[in-house]
C-alpha positions in Angstrom: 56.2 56.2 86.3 59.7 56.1 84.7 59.8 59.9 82.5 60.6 59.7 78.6 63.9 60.2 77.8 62.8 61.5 74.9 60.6 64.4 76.8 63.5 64.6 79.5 65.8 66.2 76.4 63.0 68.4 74.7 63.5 66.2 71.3 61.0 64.1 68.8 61.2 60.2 69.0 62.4 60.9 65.1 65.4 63.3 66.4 68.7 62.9 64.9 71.4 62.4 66.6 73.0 65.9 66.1 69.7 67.6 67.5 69.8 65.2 70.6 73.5 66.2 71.5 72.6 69.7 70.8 69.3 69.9 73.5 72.2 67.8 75.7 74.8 70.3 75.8 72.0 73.2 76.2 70.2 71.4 79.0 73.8 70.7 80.5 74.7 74.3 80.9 71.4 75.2 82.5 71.4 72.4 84.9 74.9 72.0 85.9 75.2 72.1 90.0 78.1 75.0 89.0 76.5 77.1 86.9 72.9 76.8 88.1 72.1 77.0 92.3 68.8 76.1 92.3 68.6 72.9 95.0 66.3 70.8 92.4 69.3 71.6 89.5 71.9 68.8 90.4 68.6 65.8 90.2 67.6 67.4 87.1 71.3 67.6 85.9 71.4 63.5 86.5 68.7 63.3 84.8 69.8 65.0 81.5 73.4 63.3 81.3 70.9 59.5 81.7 68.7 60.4 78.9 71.5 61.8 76.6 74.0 58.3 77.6 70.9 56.2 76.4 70.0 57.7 72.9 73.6 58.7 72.0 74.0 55.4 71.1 72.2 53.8 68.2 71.6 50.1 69.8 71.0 51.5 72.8 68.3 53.9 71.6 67.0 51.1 69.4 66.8 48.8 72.1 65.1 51.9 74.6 62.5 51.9 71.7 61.4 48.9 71.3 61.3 47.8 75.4 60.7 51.3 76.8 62.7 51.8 80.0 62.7 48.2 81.4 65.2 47.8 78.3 68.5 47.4 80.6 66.1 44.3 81.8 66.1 42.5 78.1 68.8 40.6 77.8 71.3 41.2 74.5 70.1 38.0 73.1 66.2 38.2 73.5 65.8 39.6 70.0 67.7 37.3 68.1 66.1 34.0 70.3 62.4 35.6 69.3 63.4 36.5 66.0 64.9 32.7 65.0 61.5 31.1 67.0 59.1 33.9 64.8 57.3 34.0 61.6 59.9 35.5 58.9 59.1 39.2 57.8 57.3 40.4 60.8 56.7 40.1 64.3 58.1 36.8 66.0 55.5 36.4 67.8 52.3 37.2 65.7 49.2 38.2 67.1 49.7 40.3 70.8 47.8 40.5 73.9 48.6 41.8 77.5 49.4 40.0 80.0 51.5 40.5 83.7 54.4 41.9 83.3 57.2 40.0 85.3 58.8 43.8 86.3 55.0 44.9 87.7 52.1 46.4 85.6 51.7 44.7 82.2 53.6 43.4 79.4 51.9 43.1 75.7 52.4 39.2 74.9 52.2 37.3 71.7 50.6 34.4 70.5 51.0 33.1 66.9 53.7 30.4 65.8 56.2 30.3 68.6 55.4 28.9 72.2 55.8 31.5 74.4 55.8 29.4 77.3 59.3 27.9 76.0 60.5 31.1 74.6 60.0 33.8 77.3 60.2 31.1 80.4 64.0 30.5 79.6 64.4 34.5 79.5 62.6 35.6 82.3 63.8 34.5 85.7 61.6 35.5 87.8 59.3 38.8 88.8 61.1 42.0 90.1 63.5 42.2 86.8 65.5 39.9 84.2 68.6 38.6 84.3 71.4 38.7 81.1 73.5 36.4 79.7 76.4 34.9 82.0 79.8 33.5 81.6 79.7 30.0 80.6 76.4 30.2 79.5 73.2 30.9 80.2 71.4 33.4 81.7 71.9 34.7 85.1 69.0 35.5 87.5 66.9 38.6 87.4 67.9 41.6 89.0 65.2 42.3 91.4 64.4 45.7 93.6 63.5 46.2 97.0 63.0 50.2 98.8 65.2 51.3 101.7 64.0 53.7 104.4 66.4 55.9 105.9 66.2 58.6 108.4 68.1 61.6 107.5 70.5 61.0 110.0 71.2 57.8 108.5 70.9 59.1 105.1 73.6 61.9 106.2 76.1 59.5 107.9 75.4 56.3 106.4 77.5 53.5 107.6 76.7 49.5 108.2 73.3 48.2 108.2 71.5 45.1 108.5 68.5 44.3 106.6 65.9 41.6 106.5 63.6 41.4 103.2 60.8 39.0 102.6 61.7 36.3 99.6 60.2 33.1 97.7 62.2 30.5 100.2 61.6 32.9 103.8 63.3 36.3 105.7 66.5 36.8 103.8 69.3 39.1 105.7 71.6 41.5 105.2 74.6 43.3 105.6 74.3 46.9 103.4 77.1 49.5 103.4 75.7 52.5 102.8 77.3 55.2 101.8 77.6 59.0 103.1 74.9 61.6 102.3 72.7 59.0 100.0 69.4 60.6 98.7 65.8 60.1 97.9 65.8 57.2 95.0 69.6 56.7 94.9 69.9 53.0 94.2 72.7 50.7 96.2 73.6 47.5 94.4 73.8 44.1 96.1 76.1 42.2 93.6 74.6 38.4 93.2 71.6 38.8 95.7 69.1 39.1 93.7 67.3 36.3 91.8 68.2 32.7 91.7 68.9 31.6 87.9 68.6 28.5 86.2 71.3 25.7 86.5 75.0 26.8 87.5 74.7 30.2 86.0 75.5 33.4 88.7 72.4 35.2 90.5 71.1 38.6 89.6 71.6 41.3 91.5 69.4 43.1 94.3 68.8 46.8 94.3 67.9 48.6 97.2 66.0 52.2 96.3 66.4 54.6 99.2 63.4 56.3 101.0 64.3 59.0 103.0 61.2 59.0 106.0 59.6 62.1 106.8 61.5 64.2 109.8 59.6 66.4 112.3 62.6 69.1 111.6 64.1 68.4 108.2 62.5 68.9 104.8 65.0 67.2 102.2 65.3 68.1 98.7 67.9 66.7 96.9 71.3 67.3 99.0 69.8 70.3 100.4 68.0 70.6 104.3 65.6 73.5 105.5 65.0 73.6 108.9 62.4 76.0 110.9 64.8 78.6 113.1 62.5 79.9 115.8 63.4 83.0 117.5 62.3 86.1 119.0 60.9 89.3 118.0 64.1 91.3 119.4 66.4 88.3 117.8 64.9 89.2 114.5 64.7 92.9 115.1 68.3 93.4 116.1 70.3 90.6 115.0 71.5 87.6 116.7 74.2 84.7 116.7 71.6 81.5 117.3 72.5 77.8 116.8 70.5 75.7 114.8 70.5 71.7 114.7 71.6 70.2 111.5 71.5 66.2 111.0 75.7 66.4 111.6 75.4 68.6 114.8 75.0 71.8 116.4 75.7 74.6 113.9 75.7 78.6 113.6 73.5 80.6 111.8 74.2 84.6 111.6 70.8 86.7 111.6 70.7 89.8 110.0 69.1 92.6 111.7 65.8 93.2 110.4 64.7 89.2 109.7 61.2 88.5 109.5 59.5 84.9 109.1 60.5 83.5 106.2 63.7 84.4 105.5 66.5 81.5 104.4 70.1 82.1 105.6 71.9 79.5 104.4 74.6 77.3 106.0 77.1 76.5 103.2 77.8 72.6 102.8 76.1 71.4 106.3 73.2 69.6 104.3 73.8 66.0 102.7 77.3 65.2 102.3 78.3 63.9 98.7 81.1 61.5 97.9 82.1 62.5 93.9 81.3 66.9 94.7 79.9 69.6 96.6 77.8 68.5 99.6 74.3 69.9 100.0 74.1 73.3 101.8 71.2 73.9 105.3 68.6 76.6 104.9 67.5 77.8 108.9 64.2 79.4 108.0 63.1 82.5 110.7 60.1 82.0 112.1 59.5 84.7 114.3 57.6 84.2 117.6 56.0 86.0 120.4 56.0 85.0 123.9 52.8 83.4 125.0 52.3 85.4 127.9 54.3 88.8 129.2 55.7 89.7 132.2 54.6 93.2 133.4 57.9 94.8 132.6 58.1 92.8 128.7 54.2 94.4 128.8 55.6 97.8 129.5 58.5 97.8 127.4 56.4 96.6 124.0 53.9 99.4 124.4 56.7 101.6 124.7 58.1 100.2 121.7 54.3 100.5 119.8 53.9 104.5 120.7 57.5 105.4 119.6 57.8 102.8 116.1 56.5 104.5 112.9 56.1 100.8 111.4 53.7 99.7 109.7 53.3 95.5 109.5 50.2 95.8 106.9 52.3 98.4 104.4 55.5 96.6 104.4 56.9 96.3 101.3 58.6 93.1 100.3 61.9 95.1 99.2 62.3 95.4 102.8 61.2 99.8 103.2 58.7 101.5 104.7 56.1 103.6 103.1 
Protein backbone atom coordinates (compact mmCIF):
# COMPACT_ATOMS: atom_id res chain seq x y z
CA UNK A 1 0.00 0.00 0.00
CA UNK A 2 1.32 3.37 -1.26
CA UNK A 3 2.00 5.58 2.41
CA UNK A 4 0.23 9.10 2.86
CA UNK A 5 2.20 11.81 1.92
CA UNK A 6 0.43 13.54 4.26
CA UNK A 7 1.55 11.05 7.26
CA UNK A 8 5.08 10.71 5.46
CA UNK A 9 5.68 14.61 6.60
CA UNK A 10 3.92 14.51 10.15
CA UNK A 11 1.23 17.28 8.84
CA UNK A 12 -2.82 17.53 8.67
CA UNK A 13 -4.55 17.09 5.28
CA UNK A 14 -5.60 20.97 6.13
CA UNK A 15 -1.71 22.04 6.63
CA UNK A 16 -0.60 25.18 5.10
CA UNK A 17 1.92 25.38 3.02
CA UNK A 18 4.43 27.12 5.46
CA UNK A 19 3.87 24.19 8.06
CA UNK A 20 4.51 21.56 5.24
CA UNK A 21 7.89 23.14 4.18
CA UNK A 22 8.71 23.52 7.76
CA UNK A 23 8.15 19.47 8.79
CA UNK A 24 10.20 19.26 5.18
CA UNK A 25 13.26 20.93 6.17
CA UNK A 26 13.13 19.32 9.83
CA UNK A 27 12.60 15.79 8.43
CA UNK A 28 15.51 16.74 5.85
CA UNK A 29 18.08 17.31 8.40
CA UNK A 30 17.25 14.15 10.33
CA UNK A 31 17.18 11.94 7.36
CA UNK A 32 19.88 13.19 5.20
CA UNK A 33 22.52 10.18 4.18
CA UNK A 34 25.22 12.97 5.56
CA UNK A 35 24.09 13.92 8.56
CA UNK A 36 22.24 10.74 9.73
CA UNK A 37 24.16 6.95 9.25
CA UNK A 38 21.58 4.94 9.95
CA UNK A 39 21.34 2.35 6.66
CA UNK A 40 17.36 2.75 6.56
CA UNK A 41 18.04 6.99 6.55
CA UNK A 42 18.88 7.53 2.77
CA UNK A 43 15.09 5.38 1.76
CA UNK A 44 13.44 7.39 4.30
CA UNK A 45 15.34 10.61 2.98
CA UNK A 46 13.64 9.77 -0.68
CA UNK A 47 10.82 9.47 0.85
CA UNK A 48 10.53 12.95 2.47
CA UNK A 49 11.92 15.00 -0.56
CA UNK A 50 8.63 12.79 -2.75
CA UNK A 51 6.07 13.80 -0.38
CA UNK A 52 7.27 17.45 0.10
CA UNK A 53 7.75 17.79 -4.20
CA UNK A 54 3.98 16.68 -4.40
CA UNK A 55 2.15 19.07 -1.80
CA UNK A 56 4.50 22.04 -2.36
CA UNK A 57 2.58 22.67 -5.18
CA UNK A 58 -1.04 23.74 -5.08
CA UNK A 59 -2.32 21.69 -8.37
CA UNK A 60 -0.33 19.07 -7.60
CA UNK A 61 -1.60 18.68 -4.04
CA UNK A 62 -5.11 19.35 -5.33
CA UNK A 63 -4.88 16.86 -7.81
CA UNK A 64 -3.04 14.18 -5.02
CA UNK A 65 -6.35 14.86 -3.10
CA UNK A 66 -8.84 14.25 -5.10
CA UNK A 67 -7.08 10.80 -7.01
CA UNK A 68 -4.90 9.72 -4.04
CA UNK A 69 -1.53 8.41 -5.23
CA UNK A 70 -2.61 6.97 -8.65
CA UNK A 71 -2.92 10.91 -9.42
CA UNK A 72 0.38 11.02 -11.82
CA UNK A 73 -2.06 8.32 -13.68
CA UNK A 74 -5.05 10.97 -14.31
CA UNK A 75 -4.45 12.71 -17.15
CA UNK A 76 -4.34 16.85 -16.93
CA UNK A 77 -7.54 16.92 -18.83
CA UNK A 78 -9.77 14.31 -16.97
CA UNK A 79 -11.33 16.95 -14.76
CA UNK A 80 -12.24 19.38 -17.18
CA UNK A 81 -13.73 16.34 -19.84
CA UNK A 82 -15.97 15.04 -16.55
CA UNK A 83 -16.67 18.37 -15.46
CA UNK A 84 -18.18 19.59 -19.16
CA UNK A 85 -20.05 15.88 -19.42
CA UNK A 86 -21.44 16.41 -15.41
CA UNK A 87 -24.44 17.91 -13.73
CA UNK A 88 -23.42 21.75 -13.06
CA UNK A 89 -22.81 22.49 -9.26
CA UNK A 90 -21.68 19.15 -8.14
CA UNK A 91 -20.20 16.03 -8.97
CA UNK A 92 -19.95 15.19 -12.80
CA UNK A 93 -20.89 12.12 -12.37
CA UNK A 94 -23.77 12.00 -9.73
CA UNK A 95 -24.55 9.13 -7.81
CA UNK A 96 -21.02 6.69 -7.05
CA UNK A 97 -20.45 3.11 -6.69
CA UNK A 98 -17.21 0.84 -6.83
CA UNK A 99 -16.19 -0.81 -9.34
CA UNK A 100 -12.44 -2.39 -10.77
CA UNK A 101 -10.13 -0.20 -10.72
CA UNK A 102 -8.04 -0.30 -14.19
CA UNK A 103 -4.56 0.28 -11.82
CA UNK A 104 -5.75 -2.98 -9.50
CA UNK A 105 -8.05 -2.90 -6.36
CA UNK A 106 -11.11 -0.69 -6.83
CA UNK A 107 -12.06 2.56 -8.20
CA UNK A 108 -15.42 4.39 -6.80
CA UNK A 109 -17.51 4.93 -10.22
CA UNK A 110 -20.37 7.17 -11.07
CA UNK A 111 -23.58 6.85 -12.43
CA UNK A 112 -26.02 9.84 -12.94
CA UNK A 113 -26.16 12.07 -16.20
CA UNK A 114 -23.00 11.28 -18.14
CA UNK A 115 -22.19 7.82 -19.75
CA UNK A 116 -19.41 6.59 -18.20
CA UNK A 117 -18.77 4.07 -20.74
CA UNK A 118 -18.04 7.05 -23.28
CA UNK A 119 -16.45 9.27 -20.82
CA UNK A 120 -13.87 7.08 -18.81
CA UNK A 121 -13.30 4.47 -22.05
CA UNK A 122 -11.63 7.32 -24.02
CA UNK A 123 -9.35 8.06 -20.81
CA UNK A 124 -8.46 4.81 -19.70
CA UNK A 125 -6.27 2.82 -22.00
CA UNK A 126 -6.04 -0.12 -20.61
CA UNK A 127 -5.37 -1.90 -16.92
CA UNK A 128 -1.81 -1.51 -15.33
CA UNK A 129 -2.00 2.52 -15.49
CA UNK A 130 -3.29 5.64 -17.71
CA UNK A 131 -1.82 7.23 -20.26
CA UNK A 132 -1.79 11.49 -20.69
CA UNK A 133 -2.29 13.59 -23.33
CA UNK A 134 0.11 13.38 -26.47
CA UNK A 135 1.33 15.60 -29.11
CA UNK A 136 -0.96 15.99 -31.85
CA UNK A 137 -3.65 14.86 -29.97
CA UNK A 138 -5.05 12.38 -28.06
CA UNK A 139 -4.03 10.43 -25.41
CA UNK A 140 -1.23 8.19 -25.33
CA UNK A 141 -1.30 4.60 -23.86
CA UNK A 142 -1.25 3.73 -20.25
CA UNK A 143 1.85 3.42 -18.55
CA UNK A 144 1.75 -0.01 -17.19
CA UNK A 145 4.18 -1.94 -14.49
CA UNK A 146 5.79 -5.10 -14.43
CA UNK A 147 8.51 -6.43 -11.23
CA UNK A 148 12.13 -7.23 -11.88
CA UNK A 149 14.04 -9.88 -9.88
CA UNK A 150 17.53 -9.41 -9.46
CA UNK A 151 20.20 -11.22 -7.69
CA UNK A 152 22.38 -9.02 -5.73
CA UNK A 153 25.12 -9.66 -7.94
CA UNK A 154 23.19 -8.37 -10.61
CA UNK A 155 21.70 -5.69 -8.54
CA UNK A 156 25.47 -4.66 -7.69
CA UNK A 157 26.83 -4.76 -11.28
CA UNK A 158 23.90 -4.31 -13.31
CA UNK A 159 24.59 -4.31 -16.91
CA UNK A 160 22.44 -5.61 -20.15
CA UNK A 161 19.59 -7.83 -19.76
CA UNK A 162 17.02 -9.50 -21.73
CA UNK A 163 13.52 -9.91 -20.58
CA UNK A 164 10.43 -11.69 -21.69
CA UNK A 165 6.97 -10.40 -20.04
CA UNK A 166 3.59 -11.87 -20.70
CA UNK A 167 1.13 -9.29 -22.68
CA UNK A 168 -2.57 -9.03 -24.31
CA UNK A 169 -1.09 -10.08 -28.04
CA UNK A 170 1.71 -13.01 -26.61
CA UNK A 171 5.61 -13.10 -24.81
CA UNK A 172 6.92 -9.61 -25.40
CA UNK A 173 10.92 -9.21 -25.17
CA UNK A 174 13.38 -7.17 -24.05
CA UNK A 175 16.50 -5.46 -23.94
CA UNK A 176 16.84 -3.58 -20.18
CA UNK A 177 19.96 -1.57 -19.29
CA UNK A 178 20.24 -1.68 -15.89
CA UNK A 179 22.01 0.39 -14.07
CA UNK A 180 24.92 -0.08 -11.20
CA UNK A 181 23.97 -0.76 -7.57
CA UNK A 182 19.87 -0.61 -8.30
CA UNK A 183 17.78 -1.45 -5.13
CA UNK A 184 14.72 -2.98 -3.70
CA UNK A 185 11.65 -0.95 -5.50
CA UNK A 186 13.85 1.36 -7.63
CA UNK A 187 11.82 1.70 -10.85
CA UNK A 188 13.61 1.58 -14.56
CA UNK A 189 11.58 3.15 -17.26
CA UNK A 190 11.01 1.61 -20.70
CA UNK A 191 10.11 4.73 -22.77
CA UNK A 192 6.98 3.81 -25.26
CA UNK A 193 6.65 0.03 -24.14
CA UNK A 194 4.00 0.15 -22.31
CA UNK A 195 0.33 0.29 -23.43
CA UNK A 196 -0.90 0.49 -26.88
CA UNK A 197 -3.10 3.85 -27.27
CA UNK A 198 -5.82 4.69 -29.39
CA UNK A 199 -5.27 5.76 -33.13
CA UNK A 200 -1.77 7.36 -34.11
CA UNK A 201 -1.09 8.68 -30.64
CA UNK A 202 2.52 7.37 -28.88
CA UNK A 203 2.44 4.25 -26.41
CA UNK A 204 2.74 4.50 -22.66
CA UNK A 205 5.55 3.65 -21.04
CA UNK A 206 6.58 0.22 -19.08
CA UNK A 207 8.04 0.35 -15.63
CA UNK A 208 9.95 -2.34 -14.34
CA UNK A 209 10.01 -2.38 -10.19
CA UNK A 210 13.12 -4.22 -8.96
CA UNK A 211 12.99 -7.31 -6.63
CA UNK A 212 16.08 -8.00 -5.17
CA UNK A 213 15.76 -12.25 -4.41
CA UNK A 214 16.72 -13.55 -1.29
CA UNK A 215 20.71 -14.55 -0.99
CA UNK A 216 21.97 -17.43 1.11
CA UNK A 217 24.92 -14.82 2.27
CA UNK A 218 23.59 -11.27 1.79
CA UNK A 219 20.91 -9.55 3.70
CA UNK A 220 20.24 -6.10 1.79
CA UNK A 221 18.92 -3.09 3.18
CA UNK A 222 18.90 -0.28 1.27
CA UNK A 223 22.56 0.18 -0.26
CA UNK A 224 23.92 -1.47 2.69
CA UNK A 225 25.07 -5.65 2.80
CA UNK A 226 25.63 -7.75 6.10
CA UNK A 227 27.24 -10.74 5.67
CA UNK A 228 27.78 -13.67 8.47
CA UNK A 229 31.98 -13.70 9.07
CA UNK A 230 32.60 -17.05 10.59
CA UNK A 231 35.77 -17.55 12.50
CA UNK A 232 37.39 -19.10 15.25
CA UNK A 233 37.53 -18.80 18.88
CA UNK A 234 41.43 -17.72 18.85
CA UNK A 235 40.56 -15.42 15.61
CA UNK A 236 38.10 -13.64 17.78
CA UNK A 237 40.22 -13.81 20.95
CA UNK A 238 43.40 -12.40 19.52
CA UNK A 239 42.66 -10.60 16.49
CA UNK A 240 42.89 -11.54 12.92
CA UNK A 241 43.16 -10.22 9.22
CA UNK A 242 40.25 -12.63 7.52
CA UNK A 243 38.73 -12.06 4.07
CA UNK A 244 35.18 -11.91 3.65
CA UNK A 245 33.11 -12.27 0.18
CA UNK A 246 31.29 -9.24 -0.85
CA UNK A 247 28.96 -9.25 -4.17
CA UNK A 248 32.14 -7.23 -6.02
CA UNK A 249 34.86 -9.67 -4.75
CA UNK A 250 37.10 -10.80 -2.15
CA UNK A 251 37.57 -8.15 0.53
CA UNK A 252 39.39 -7.52 3.99
CA UNK A 253 37.91 -7.18 7.12
CA UNK A 254 40.22 -6.22 10.31
CA UNK A 255 39.07 -8.07 13.68
CA UNK A 256 39.66 -6.49 16.74
CA UNK A 257 41.03 -8.51 19.52
CA UNK A 258 38.37 -9.45 21.79
CA UNK A 259 35.26 -9.93 19.09
CA UNK A 260 32.49 -11.96 20.07
CA UNK A 261 29.36 -13.05 17.90
CA UNK A 262 27.65 -10.30 16.87
CA UNK A 263 29.84 -7.70 16.34
CA UNK A 264 29.57 -5.47 12.90
CA UNK A 265 32.88 -4.18 11.47
CA UNK A 266 32.11 -2.43 8.63
CA UNK A 267 33.75 -2.31 5.15
CA UNK A 268 33.39 1.37 4.04
CA UNK A 269 31.62 1.70 0.43
CA UNK A 270 31.92 -2.23 -0.62
CA UNK A 271 27.99 -2.62 -0.46
CA UNK A 272 25.68 -1.31 -3.39
CA UNK A 273 27.31 1.04 -5.61
CA UNK A 274 25.32 4.29 -6.31
CA UNK A 275 25.50 6.32 -9.42
CA UNK A 276 24.35 10.21 -8.14
CA UNK A 277 26.47 9.60 -4.14
CA UNK A 278 28.03 7.50 -1.68
CA UNK A 279 27.76 3.81 -2.30
CA UNK A 280 26.42 1.52 0.35
CA UNK A 281 28.96 0.28 2.95
CA UNK A 282 29.40 -4.16 3.96
CA UNK A 283 28.82 -5.14 7.51
CA UNK A 284 30.92 -8.86 8.17
CA UNK A 285 29.06 -9.91 11.29
CA UNK A 286 31.43 -12.43 13.80
CA UNK A 287 30.00 -15.43 14.34
CA UNK A 288 32.22 -17.17 16.43
CA UNK A 289 32.55 -21.00 16.12
CA UNK A 290 34.07 -24.00 17.73
CA UNK A 291 35.50 -26.81 16.09
CA UNK A 292 33.18 -29.89 15.86
CA UNK A 293 35.53 -32.25 17.12
CA UNK A 294 39.29 -31.64 18.86
CA UNK A 295 42.31 -33.13 18.36
CA UNK A 296 44.05 -34.39 21.50
CA UNK A 297 46.56 -31.63 21.57
CA UNK A 298 43.48 -28.60 20.70
CA UNK A 299 41.76 -30.84 23.79
CA UNK A 300 44.83 -30.17 25.95
CA UNK A 301 45.54 -26.79 25.07
CA UNK A 302 41.64 -25.55 25.84
CA UNK A 303 41.63 -27.05 29.27
CA UNK A 304 44.74 -25.33 29.81
CA UNK A 305 43.21 -22.26 28.68
CA UNK A 306 39.83 -23.06 31.08
CA UNK A 307 42.09 -23.52 34.56
CA UNK A 308 44.31 -20.42 33.93
CA UNK A 309 41.19 -17.80 32.33
CA UNK A 310 39.40 -15.85 35.18
CA UNK A 311 36.40 -15.30 32.52
CA UNK A 312 33.32 -15.57 33.09
CA UNK A 313 30.85 -16.04 29.66
CA UNK A 314 27.54 -15.80 31.98
CA UNK A 315 28.75 -12.33 33.79
CA UNK A 316 29.95 -10.54 30.84
CA UNK A 317 28.89 -7.28 30.66
CA UNK A 318 27.89 -5.78 27.36
CA UNK A 319 30.47 -2.69 27.85
CA UNK A 320 32.91 -5.31 27.02
CA UNK A 321 34.54 -5.82 31.27
CA UNK A 322 34.64 -8.34 33.57
CA UNK A 323 33.10 -8.48 36.83
Amino acid sequence: MARDYYEMLGVSRSASADEIQQAYRKLARRHHPDVNKDPAAEERFKEVNEAYQVLKDPETRQRYDRFGPDFRRIPEGFEEAAGARGRPGGSPFGRARTGESPFGGEWEFTEGDVDLEDLLGGLFGGRGGMGGPARGGGLRGPDQEAELTLSVEDAYRGGRRSLTLAGPGGPQSFDVDIPPGVTEGQRIRLAGQGGAARGAAPAGDLYLVVRLAAHPRYRVRGRDISVDLPMAPWEAALGANLTVDTPGGKGTVRVPPGTSTGRRLRLRGRGLPNPSGAPGDLYAEAKVTVPPTLSEPERELFEQLSKVSSFDARHFESGGRRR
